[in-house]
C-alpha positions in Angstrom: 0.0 0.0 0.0 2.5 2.6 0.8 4.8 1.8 -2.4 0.8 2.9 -4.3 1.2 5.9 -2.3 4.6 6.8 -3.3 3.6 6.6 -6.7 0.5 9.4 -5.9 3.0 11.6 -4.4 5.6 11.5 -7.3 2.7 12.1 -10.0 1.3 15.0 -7.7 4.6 16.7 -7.1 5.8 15.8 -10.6 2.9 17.2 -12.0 3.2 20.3 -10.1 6.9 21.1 -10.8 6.9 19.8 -14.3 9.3 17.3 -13.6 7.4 13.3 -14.6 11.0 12.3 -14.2 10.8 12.2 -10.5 7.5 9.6 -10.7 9.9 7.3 -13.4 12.7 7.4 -10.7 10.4 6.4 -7.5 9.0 3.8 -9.9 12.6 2.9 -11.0 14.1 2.4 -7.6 10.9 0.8 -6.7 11.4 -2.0 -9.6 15.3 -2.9 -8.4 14.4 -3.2 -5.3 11.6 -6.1 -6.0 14.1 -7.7 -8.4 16.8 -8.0 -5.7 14.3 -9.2 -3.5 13.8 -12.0 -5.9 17.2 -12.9 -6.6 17.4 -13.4 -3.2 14.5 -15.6 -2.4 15.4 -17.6 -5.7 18.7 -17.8 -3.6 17.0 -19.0 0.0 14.8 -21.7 -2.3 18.2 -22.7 -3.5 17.8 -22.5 -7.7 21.2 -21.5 -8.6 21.1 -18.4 -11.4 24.7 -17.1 -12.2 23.7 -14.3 -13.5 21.2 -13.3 -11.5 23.6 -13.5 -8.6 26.1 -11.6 -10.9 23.9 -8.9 -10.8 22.9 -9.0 -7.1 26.5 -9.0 -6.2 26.9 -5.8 -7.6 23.8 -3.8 -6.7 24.9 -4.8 -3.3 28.4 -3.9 -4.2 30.1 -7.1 -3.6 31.9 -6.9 -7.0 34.9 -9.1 -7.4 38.1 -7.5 -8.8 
């Protein structure tokens, strides 16, 4: 419910300053968050996805050098 009302605020203040970008960046950060949430439960249920994990590693920045 709250991430809904978010989404109302960044339209309303978006549309009041002109600026949609700042709803497409709530609903942007909103969007990585839930996939990183997936890759990790795919993680906890144990299906092994390379990339996937790839990609988790370095949102979280756990990047190997």
């Amino acid at each position: 419910g709250l991430e809904w009302l978010v989404v109302g605020v960044c339209v309303s203040v978006g549309g009041a300053l002109g600026m949609e970008s700042v709803c497409g960046a709530a609903m942007t950060y909103m969007i990585a968050t839930e996939m990183v949430s997936l890759v990790e439960n795919l993680e906890i249920f144990g299906l092994n996805v390379p990339l996937l994990e790839k990609l988790l590693d370095v949102a979280q920045g756990r990047e190997e050098r």
